[in-house]
py3Dmol code that shows the C-alpha trace and the ligand (Angstrom):
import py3Dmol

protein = """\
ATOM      1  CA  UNK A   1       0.000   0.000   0.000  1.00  0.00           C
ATOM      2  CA  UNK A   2       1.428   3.995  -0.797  1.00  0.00           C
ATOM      3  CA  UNK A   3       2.801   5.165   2.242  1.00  0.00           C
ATOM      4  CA  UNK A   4       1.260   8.618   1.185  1.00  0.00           C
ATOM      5  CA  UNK A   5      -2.356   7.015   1.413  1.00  0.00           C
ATOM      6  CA  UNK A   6      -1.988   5.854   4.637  1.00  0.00           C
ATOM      7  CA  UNK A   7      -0.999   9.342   5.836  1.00  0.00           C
ATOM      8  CA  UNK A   8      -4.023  11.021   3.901  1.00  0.00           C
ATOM      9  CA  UNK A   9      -6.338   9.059   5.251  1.00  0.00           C
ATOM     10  CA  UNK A  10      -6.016   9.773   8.804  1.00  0.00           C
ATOM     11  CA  UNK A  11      -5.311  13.473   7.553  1.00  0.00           C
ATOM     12  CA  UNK A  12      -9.125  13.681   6.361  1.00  0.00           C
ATOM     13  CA  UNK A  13     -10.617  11.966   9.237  1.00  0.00           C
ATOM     14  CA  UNK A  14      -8.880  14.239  11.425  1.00  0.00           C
ATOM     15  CA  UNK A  15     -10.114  17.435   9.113  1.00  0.00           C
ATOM     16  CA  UNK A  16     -13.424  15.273   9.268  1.00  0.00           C
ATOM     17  CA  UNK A  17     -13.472  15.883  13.389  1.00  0.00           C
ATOM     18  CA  UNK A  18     -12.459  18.919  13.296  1.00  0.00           C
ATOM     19  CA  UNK A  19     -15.453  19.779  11.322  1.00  0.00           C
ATOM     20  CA  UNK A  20     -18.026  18.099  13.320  1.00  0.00           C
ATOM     21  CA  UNK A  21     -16.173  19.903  16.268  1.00  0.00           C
ATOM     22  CA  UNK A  22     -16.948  23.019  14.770  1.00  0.00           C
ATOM     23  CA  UNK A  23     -20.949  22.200  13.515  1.00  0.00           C
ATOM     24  CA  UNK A  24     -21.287  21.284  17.182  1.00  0.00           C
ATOM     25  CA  UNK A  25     -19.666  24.369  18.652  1.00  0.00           C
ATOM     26  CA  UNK A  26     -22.027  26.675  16.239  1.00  0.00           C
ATOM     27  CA  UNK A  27     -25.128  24.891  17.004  1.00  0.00           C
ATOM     28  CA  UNK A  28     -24.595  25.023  21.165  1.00  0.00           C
ATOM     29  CA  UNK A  29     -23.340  28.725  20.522  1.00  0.00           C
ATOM     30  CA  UNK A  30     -26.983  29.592  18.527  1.00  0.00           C
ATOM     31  CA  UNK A  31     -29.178  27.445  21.530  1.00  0.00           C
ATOM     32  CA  UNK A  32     -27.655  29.501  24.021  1.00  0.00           C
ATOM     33  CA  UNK A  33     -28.630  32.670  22.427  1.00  0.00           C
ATOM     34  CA  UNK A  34     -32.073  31.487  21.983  1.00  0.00           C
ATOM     35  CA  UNK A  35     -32.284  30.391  25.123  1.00  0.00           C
ATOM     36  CA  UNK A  36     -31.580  34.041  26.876  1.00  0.00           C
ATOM     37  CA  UNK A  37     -35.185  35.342  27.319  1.00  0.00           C
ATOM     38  CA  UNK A  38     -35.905  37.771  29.171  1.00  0.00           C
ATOM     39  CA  UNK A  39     -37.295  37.660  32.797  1.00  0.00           C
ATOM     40  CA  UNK A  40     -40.716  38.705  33.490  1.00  0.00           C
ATOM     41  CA  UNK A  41     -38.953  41.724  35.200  1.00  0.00           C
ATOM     42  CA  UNK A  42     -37.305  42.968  32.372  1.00  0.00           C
ATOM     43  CA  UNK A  43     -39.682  42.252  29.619  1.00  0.00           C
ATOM     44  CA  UNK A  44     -40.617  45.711  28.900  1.00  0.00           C
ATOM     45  CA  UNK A  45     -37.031  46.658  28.754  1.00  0.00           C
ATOM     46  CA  UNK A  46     -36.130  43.725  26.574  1.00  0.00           C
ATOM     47  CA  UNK A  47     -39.075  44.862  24.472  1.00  0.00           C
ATOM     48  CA  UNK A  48     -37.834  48.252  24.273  1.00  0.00           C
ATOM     49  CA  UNK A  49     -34.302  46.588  23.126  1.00  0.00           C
ATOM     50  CA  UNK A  50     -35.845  44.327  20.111  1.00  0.00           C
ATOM     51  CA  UNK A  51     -38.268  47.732  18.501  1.00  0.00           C
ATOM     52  CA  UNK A  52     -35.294  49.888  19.055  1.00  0.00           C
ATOM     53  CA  UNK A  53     -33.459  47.674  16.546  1.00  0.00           C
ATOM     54  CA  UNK A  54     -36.398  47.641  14.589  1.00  0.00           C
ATOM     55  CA  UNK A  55     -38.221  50.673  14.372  1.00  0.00           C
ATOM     56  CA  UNK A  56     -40.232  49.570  11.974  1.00  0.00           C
ATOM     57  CA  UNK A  57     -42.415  47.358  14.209  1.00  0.00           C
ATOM     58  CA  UNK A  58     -42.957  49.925  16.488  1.00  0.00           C
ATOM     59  CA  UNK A  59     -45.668  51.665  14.414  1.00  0.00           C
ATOM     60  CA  UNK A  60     -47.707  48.352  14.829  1.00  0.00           C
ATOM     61  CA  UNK A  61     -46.474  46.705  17.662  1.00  0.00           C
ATOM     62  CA  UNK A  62     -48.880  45.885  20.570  1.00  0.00           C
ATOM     63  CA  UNK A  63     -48.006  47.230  24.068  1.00  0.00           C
ATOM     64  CA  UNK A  64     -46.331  44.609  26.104  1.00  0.00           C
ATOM     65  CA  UNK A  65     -49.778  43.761  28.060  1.00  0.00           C
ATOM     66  CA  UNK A  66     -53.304  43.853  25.888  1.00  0.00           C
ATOM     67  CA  UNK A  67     -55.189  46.259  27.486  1.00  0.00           C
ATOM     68  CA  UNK A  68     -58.864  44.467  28.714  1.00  0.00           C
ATOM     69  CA  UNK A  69     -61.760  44.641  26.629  1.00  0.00           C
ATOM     70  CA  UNK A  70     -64.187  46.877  27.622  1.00  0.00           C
ATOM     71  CA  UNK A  71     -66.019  45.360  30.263  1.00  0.00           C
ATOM     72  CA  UNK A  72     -69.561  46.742  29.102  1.00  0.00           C
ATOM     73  CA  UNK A  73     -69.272  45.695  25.591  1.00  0.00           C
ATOM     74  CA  UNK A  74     -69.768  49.431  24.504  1.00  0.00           C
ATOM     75  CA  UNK A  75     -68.058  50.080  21.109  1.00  0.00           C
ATOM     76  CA  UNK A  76     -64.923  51.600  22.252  1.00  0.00           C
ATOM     77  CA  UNK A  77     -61.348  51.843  20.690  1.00  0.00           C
ATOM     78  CA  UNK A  78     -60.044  48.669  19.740  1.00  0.00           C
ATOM     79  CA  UNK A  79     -57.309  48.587  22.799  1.00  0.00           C
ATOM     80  CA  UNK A  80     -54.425  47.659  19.818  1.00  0.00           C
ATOM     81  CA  UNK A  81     -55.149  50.646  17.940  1.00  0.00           C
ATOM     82  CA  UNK A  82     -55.091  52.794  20.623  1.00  0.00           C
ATOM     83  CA  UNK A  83     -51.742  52.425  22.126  1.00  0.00           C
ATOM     84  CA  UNK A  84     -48.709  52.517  20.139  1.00  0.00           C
ATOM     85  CA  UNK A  85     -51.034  53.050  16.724  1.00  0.00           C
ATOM     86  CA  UNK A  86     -51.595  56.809  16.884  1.00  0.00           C
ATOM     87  CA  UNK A  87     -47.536  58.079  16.107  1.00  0.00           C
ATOM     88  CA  UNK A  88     -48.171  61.440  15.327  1.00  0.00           C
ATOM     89  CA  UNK A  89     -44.877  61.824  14.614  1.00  0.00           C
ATOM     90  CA  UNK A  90     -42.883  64.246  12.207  1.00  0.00           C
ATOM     91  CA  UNK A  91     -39.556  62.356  11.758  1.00  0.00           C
ATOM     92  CA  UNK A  92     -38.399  64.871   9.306  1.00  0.00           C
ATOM     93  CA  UNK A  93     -38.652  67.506  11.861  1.00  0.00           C
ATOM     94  CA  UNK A  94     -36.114  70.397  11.756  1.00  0.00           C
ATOM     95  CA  UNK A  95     -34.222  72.334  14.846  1.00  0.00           C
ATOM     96  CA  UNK A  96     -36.069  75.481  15.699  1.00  0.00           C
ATOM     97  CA  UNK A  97     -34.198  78.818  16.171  1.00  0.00           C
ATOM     98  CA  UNK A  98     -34.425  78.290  20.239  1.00  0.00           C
ATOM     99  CA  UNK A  99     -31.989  74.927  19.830  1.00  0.00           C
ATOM    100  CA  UNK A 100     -35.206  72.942  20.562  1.00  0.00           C
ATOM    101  CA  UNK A 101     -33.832  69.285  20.465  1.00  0.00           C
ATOM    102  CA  UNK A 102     -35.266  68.100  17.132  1.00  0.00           C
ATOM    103  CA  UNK A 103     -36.913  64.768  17.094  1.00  0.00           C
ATOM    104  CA  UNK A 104     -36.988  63.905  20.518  1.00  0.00           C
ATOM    105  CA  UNK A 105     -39.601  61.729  21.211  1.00  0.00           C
ATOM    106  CA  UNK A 106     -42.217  62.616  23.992  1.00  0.00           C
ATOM    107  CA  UNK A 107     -45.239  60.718  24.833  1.00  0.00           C
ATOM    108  CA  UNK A 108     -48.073  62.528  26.431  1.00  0.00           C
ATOM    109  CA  UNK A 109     -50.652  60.403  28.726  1.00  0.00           C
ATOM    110  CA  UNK A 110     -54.321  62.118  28.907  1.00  0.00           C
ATOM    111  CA  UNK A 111     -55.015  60.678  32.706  1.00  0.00           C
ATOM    112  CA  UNK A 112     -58.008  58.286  33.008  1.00  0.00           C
ATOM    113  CA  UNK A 113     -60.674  57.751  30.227  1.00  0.00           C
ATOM    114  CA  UNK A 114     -64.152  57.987  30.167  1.00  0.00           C
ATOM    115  CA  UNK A 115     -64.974  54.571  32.124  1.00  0.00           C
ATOM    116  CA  UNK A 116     -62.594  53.608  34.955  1.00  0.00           C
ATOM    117  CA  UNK A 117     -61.536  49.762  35.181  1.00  0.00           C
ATOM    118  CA  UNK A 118     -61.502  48.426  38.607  1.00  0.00           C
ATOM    119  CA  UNK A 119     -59.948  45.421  37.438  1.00  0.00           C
ATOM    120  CA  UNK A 120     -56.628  45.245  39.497  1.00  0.00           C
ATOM    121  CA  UNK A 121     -52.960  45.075  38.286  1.00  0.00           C
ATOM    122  CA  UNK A 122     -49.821  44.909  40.265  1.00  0.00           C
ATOM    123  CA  UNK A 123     -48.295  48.492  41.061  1.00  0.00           C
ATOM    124  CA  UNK A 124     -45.024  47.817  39.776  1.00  0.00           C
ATOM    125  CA  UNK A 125     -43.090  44.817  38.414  1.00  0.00           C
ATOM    126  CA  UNK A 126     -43.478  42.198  40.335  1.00  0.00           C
ATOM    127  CA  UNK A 127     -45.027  43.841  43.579  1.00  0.00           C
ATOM    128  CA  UNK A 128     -47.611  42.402  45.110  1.00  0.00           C
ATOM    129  CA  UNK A 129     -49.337  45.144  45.694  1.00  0.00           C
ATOM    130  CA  UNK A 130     -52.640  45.720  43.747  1.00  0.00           C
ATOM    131  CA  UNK A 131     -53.887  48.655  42.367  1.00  0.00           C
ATOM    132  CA  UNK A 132     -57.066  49.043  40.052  1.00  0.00           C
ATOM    133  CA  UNK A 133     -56.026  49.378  36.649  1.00  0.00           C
ATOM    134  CA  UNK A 134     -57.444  52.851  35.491  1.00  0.00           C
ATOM    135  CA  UNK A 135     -60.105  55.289  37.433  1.00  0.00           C
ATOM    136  CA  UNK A 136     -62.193  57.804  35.629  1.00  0.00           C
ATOM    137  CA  UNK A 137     -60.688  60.867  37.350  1.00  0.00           C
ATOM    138  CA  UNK A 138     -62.252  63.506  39.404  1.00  0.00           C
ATOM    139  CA  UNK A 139     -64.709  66.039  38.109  1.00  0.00           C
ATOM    140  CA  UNK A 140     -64.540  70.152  38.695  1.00  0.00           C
ATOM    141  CA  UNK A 141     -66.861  70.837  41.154  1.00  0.00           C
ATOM    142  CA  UNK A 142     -68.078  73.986  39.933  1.00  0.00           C
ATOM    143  CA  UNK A 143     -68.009  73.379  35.716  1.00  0.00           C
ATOM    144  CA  UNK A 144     -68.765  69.671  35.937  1.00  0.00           C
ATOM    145  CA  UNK A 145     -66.171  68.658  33.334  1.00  0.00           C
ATOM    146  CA  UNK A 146     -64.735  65.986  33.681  1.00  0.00           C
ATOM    147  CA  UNK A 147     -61.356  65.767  34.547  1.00  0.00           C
ATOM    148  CA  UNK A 148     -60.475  62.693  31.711  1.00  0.00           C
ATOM    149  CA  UNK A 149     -62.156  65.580  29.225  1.00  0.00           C
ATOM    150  CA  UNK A 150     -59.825  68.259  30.621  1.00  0.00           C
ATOM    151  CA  UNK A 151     -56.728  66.235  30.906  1.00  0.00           C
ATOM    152  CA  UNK A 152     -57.307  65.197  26.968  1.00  0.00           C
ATOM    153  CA  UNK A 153     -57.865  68.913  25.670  1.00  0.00           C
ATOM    154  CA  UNK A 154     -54.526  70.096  27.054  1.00  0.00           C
ATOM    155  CA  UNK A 155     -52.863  66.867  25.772  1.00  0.00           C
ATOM    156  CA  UNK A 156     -53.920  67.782  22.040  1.00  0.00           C
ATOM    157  CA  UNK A 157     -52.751  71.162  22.737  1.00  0.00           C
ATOM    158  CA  UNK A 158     -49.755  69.971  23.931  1.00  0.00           C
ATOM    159  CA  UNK A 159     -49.206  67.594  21.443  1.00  0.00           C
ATOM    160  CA  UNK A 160     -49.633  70.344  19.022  1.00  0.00           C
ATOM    161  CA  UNK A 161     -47.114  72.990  20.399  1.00  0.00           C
ATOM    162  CA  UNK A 162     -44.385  70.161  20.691  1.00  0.00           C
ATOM    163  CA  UNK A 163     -45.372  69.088  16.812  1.00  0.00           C
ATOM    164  CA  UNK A 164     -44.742  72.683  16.161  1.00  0.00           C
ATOM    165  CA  UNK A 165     -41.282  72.635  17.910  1.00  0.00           C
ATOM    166  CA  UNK A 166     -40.019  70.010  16.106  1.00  0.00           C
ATOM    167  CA  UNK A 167     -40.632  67.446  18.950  1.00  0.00           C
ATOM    168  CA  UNK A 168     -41.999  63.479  17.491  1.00  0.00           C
ATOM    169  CA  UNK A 169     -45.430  62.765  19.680  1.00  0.00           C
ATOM    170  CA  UNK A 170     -46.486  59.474  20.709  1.00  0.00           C
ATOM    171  CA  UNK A 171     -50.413  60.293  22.255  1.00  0.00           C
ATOM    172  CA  UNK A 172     -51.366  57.292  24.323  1.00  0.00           C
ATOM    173  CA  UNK A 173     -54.950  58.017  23.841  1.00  0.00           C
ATOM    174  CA  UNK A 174     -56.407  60.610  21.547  1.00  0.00           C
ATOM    175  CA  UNK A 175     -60.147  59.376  22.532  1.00  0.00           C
ATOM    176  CA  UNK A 176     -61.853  58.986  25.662  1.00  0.00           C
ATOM    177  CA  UNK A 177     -63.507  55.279  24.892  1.00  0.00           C
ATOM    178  CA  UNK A 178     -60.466  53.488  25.511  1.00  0.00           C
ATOM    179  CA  UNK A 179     -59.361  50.903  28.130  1.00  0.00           C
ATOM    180  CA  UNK A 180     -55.593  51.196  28.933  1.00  0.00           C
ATOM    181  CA  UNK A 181     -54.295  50.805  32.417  1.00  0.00           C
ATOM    182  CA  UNK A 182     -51.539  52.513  33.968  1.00  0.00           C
ATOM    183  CA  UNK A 183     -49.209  49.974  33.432  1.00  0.00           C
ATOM    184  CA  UNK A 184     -49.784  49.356  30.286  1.00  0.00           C
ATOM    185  CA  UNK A 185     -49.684  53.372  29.343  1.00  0.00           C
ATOM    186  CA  UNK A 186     -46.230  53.007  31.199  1.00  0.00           C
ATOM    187  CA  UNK A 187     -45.353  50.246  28.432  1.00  0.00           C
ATOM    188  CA  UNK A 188     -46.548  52.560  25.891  1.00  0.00           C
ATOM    189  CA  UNK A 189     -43.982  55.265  26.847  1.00  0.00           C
ATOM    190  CA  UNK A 190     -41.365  52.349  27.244  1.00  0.00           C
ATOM    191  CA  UNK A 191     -42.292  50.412  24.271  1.00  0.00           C
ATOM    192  CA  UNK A 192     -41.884  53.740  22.189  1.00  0.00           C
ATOM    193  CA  UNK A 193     -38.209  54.589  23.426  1.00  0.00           C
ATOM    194  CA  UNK A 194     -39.358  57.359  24.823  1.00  0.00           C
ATOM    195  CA  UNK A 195     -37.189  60.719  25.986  1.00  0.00           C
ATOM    196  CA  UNK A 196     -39.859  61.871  28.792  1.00  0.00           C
ATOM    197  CA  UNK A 197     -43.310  60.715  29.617  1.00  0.00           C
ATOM    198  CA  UNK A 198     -46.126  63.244  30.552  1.00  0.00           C
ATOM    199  CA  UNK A 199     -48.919  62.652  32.592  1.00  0.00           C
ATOM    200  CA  UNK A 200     -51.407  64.880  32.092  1.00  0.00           C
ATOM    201  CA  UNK A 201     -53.885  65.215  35.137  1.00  0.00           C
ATOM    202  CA  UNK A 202     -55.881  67.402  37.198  1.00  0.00           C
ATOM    203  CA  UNK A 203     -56.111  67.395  41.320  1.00  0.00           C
ATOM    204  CA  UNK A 204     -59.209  67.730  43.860  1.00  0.00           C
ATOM    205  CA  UNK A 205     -58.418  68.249  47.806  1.00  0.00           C
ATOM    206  CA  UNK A 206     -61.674  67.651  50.441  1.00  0.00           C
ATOM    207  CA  UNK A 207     -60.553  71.328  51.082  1.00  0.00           C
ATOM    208  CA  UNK A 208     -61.975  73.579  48.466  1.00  0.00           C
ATOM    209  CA  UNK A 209     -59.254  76.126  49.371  1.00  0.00           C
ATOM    210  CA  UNK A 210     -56.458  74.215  48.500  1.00  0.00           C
ATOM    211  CA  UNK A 211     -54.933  75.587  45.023  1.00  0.00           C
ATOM    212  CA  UNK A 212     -51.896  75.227  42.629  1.00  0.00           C
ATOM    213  CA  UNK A 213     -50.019  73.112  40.005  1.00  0.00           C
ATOM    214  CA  UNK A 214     -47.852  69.969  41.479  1.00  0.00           C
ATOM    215  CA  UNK A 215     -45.549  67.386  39.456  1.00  0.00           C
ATOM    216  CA  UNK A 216     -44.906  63.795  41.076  1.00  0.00           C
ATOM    217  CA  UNK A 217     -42.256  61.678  40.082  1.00  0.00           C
ATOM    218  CA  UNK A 218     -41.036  58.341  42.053  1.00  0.00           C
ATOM    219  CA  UNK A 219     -38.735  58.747  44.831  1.00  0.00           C
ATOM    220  CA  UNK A 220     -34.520  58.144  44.940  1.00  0.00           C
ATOM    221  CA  UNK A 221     -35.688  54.592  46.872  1.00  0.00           C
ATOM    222  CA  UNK A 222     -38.092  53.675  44.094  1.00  0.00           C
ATOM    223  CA  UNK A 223     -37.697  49.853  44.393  1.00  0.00           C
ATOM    224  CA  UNK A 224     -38.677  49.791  40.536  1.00  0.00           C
ATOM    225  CA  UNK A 225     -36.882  52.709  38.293  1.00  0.00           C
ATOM    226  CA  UNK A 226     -34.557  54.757  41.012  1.00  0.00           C
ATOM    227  CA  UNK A 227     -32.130  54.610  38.096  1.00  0.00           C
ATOM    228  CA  UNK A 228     -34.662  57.097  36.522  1.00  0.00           C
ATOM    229  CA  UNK A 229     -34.884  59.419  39.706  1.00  0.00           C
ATOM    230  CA  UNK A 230     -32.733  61.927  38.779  1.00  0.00           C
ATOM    231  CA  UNK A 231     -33.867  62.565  35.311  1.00  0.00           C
ATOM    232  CA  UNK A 232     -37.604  62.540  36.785  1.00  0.00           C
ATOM    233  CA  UNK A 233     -37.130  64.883  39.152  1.00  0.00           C
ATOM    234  CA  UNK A 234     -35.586  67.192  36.830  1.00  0.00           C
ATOM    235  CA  UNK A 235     -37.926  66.562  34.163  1.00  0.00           C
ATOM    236  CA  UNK A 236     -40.709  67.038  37.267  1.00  0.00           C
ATOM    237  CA  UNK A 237     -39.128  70.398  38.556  1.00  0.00           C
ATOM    238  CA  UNK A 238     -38.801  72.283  34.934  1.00  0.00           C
ATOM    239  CA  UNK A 239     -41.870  71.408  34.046  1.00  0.00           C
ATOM    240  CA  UNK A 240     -43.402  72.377  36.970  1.00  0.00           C
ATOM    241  CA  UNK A 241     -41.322  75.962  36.783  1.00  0.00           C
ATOM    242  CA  UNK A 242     -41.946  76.800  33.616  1.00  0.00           C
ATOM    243  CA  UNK A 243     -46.011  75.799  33.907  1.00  0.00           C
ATOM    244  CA  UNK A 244     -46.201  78.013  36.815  1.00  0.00           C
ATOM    245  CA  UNK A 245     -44.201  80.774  35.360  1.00  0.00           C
ATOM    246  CA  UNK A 246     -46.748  80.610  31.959  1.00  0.00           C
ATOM    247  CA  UNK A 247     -50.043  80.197  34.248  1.00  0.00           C
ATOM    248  CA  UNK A 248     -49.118  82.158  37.294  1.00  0.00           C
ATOM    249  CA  UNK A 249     -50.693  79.428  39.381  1.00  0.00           C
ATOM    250  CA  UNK A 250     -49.817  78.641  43.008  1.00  0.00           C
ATOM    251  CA  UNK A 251     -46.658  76.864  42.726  1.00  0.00           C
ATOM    252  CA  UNK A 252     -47.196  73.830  45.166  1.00  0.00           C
ATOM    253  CA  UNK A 253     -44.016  71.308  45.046  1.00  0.00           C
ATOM    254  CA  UNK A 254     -42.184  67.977  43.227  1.00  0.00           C
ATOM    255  CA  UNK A 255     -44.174  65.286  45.058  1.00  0.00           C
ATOM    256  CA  UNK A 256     -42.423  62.170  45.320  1.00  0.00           C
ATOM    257  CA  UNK A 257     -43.540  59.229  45.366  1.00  0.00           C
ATOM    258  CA  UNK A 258     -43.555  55.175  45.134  1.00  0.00           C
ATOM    259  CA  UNK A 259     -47.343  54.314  44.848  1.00  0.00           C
ATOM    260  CA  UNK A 260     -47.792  55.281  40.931  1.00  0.00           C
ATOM    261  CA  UNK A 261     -48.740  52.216  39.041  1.00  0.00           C
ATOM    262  CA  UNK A 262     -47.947  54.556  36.031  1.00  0.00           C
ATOM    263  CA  UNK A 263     -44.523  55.167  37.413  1.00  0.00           C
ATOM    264  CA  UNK A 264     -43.138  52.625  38.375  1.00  0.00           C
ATOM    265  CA  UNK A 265     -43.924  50.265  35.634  1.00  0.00           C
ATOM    266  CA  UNK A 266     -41.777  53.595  33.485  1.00  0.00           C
ATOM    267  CA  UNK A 267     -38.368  52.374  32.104  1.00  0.00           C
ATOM    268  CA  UNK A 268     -38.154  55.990  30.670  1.00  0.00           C
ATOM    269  CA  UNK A 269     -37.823  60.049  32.983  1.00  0.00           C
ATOM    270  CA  UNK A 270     -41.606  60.348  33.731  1.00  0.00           C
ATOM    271  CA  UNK A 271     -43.395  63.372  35.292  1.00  0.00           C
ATOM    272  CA  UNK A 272     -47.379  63.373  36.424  1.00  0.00           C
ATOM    273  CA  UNK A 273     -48.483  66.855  35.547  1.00  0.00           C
ATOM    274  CA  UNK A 274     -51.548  68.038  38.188  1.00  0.00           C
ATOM    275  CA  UNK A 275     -52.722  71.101  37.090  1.00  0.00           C
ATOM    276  CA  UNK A 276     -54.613  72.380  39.086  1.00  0.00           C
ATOM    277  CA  UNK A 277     -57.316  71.989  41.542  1.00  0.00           C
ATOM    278  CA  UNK A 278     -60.599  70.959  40.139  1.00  0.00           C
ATOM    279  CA  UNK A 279     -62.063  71.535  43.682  1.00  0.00           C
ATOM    280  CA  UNK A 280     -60.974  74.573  43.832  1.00  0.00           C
ATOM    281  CA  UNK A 281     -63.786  77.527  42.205  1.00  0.00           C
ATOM    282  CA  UNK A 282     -61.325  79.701  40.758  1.00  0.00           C
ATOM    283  CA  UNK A 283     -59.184  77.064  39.589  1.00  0.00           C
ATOM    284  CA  UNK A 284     -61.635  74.901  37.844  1.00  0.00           C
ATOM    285  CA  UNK A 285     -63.420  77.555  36.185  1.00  0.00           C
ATOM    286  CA  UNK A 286     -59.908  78.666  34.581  1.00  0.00           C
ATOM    287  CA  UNK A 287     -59.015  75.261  33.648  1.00  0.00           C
ATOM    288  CA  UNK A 288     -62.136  75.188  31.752  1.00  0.00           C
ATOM    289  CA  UNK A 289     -61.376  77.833  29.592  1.00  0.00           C
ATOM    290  CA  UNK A 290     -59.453  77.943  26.234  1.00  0.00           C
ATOM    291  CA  UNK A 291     -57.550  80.779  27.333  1.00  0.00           C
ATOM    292  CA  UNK A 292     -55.979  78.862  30.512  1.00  0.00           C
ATOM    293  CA  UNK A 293     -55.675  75.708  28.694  1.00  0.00           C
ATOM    294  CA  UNK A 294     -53.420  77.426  26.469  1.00  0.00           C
ATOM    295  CA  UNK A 295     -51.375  78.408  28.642  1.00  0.00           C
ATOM    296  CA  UNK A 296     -51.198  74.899  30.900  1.00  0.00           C
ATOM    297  CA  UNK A 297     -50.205  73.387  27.486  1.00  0.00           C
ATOM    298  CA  UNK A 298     -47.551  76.152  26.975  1.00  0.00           C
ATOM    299  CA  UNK A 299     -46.633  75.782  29.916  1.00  0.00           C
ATOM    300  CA  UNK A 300     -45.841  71.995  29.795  1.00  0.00           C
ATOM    301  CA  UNK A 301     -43.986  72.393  26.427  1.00  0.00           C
ATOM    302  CA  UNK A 302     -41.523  75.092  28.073  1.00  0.00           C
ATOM    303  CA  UNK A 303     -41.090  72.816  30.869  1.00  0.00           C
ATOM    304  CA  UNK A 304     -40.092  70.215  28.428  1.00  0.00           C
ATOM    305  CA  UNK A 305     -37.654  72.224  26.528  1.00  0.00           C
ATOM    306  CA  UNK A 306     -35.906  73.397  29.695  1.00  0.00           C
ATOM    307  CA  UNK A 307     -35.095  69.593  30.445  1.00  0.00           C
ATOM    308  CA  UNK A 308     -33.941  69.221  27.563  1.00  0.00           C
ATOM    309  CA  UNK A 309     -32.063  72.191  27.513  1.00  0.00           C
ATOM    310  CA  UNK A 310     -30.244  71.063  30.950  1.00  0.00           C
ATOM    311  CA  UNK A 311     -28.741  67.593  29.083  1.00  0.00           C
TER     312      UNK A 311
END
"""
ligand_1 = """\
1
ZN
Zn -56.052 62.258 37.643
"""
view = py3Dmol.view(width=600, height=400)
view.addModel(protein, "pdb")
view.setStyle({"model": 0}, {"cartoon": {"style": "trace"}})
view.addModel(ligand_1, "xyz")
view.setStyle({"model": 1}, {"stick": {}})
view.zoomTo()
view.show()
């Protein structure tokens, strides 16, 4: 027998295991990525990952939790549509002339909707604690609007002036027949990538005297998002400033804290706006008016520039 043969021969088996080697290696090496899903803890997060890699799922992506059928049957939003569906976003937006940052993306919550659900959802990942998922809001006392009405009119204004600026708008409702929970208008805002979430609502006190605008944001212990505590507070404080400044409303304080459903499910800087007093006569009957709403919007969008401007 050639010599040479002999020597090939174990040449190619050994090439042979070297290659199976290899197939072997690739296919353990592509299991264990598949296998690294996310924990229930971080799905929103990991969510937020996978659409920021592909934007182009965003536009129909479904928040991370369906939001409940209506309870009543009544023909409301479809709860997919709702959510992440309405970008009214200008991507081609340009800087303004006050260094505005162009294309920043905000989403703007209008508090509550028109029928609460007292369904109950965990108040932050993993807690135990159970909150109900959405309430209708409070009502002003002396105009009888509703507060989910009023909280929805400055939203569109809001959403407008930032449109204007050059912001990119993500509404999380734009009607008041929806059913989204806190949580999931949290994922929204996460879901989206967002650069600041706005909570747009409206405060009553058992004390008719009590007046003013307030912005809450989760405390520096928050056992959910503390990483976020610094950016919500500031986001909390300029907004806050600058709404006061534009309305000339009672400023009343940054309230902090850890019982927000809509908070602390946030993986993104997240203020609650309260506007104003809906108990309150004065109040109320200027945060019915066009005029004042104006203004409260205005006031919001400066806010929102000055945290921006602060980066
Ligand atoms: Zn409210």
């Amino acid at each position: 027998m050639n010599l040479r043969k002999m020597q090939a021969r174990p040449l190619r088996r050994r090439a042979l295991l070297l290659l199976r080697a290899a197939a072997v290696l690739l296919i353990l090496f592509a299991a264990a990525g598949c296998s690294q899903k996310p924990s229930d803890t971080d799905l929103t997060e990991w969510e937020h990952v996978v659409r920021t890699v592909t934007p182009a799922a965003d536009l129909t992506a479904t928040p991370t939790t369906e939001p409940t059928a209506d309870p009543t049957g009544a023909p409301t939003a479809t709860p997919t549509s709702a959510p992440t569906a309405t970008p009214t976003t200008e991507p081609t937006a340009t800087p303004t002339p006050g260094g505005t940052p162009a294309g920043r993306l905000v989403v703007i919550d209008a508090g509550h909707q028109r029928k609460g659900n007292n369904d109950k959802e965990p108040d932050g990942p993993n807690s135990t604690t159970l909150k109900a998922k959405v309430t209708s809001g409070t009502t002003g006392h002396f105009t009888g609007l509703p507060e989910y009405e009023l909280n929805l009119i400055v939203a569109k204004k809001l959403q407008a002036i930032l449109l204007e600026r050059g912001y990119r708008v993500i509404m999380v409702r734009d009607t008041h027949d929806v059913d989204i929970s806190n949580s999931e208008r949290a994922a929204i805002a996460n879901n989206a990538g967002a650069d600041v979430f706005i909570r747009i609502h409206a405060n009553a006190n058992d004390d008719s005297s009590v007046n003013g605008a307030e912005t809450l944001c989760q405390t520096k212990d928050n056992p959910y998002n503390a990483d976020l505590y610094p950016q919500s507070r500031k986001l909390s404080q300029a907004v806050l400033d600058a709404l006061c400044e534009e309305c000339g409303c009672k400023k009343r304080r940054v309230s902090e804290t850890d019982t927000m459903s809509g908070i602390n499910w946030c993986r993104v800087p997240v203020t609650i706006v309260e506007m104003g007093f809906m108990t309150n006569e004065k109040e109320d009957r200027l945060m019915a008016t066009d005029e004042y709403q104006n203004k409260l919007a205005k006031g919001i969008a400066d806010g929102i520039d000055r945290y921006f401007s602060q980066d």
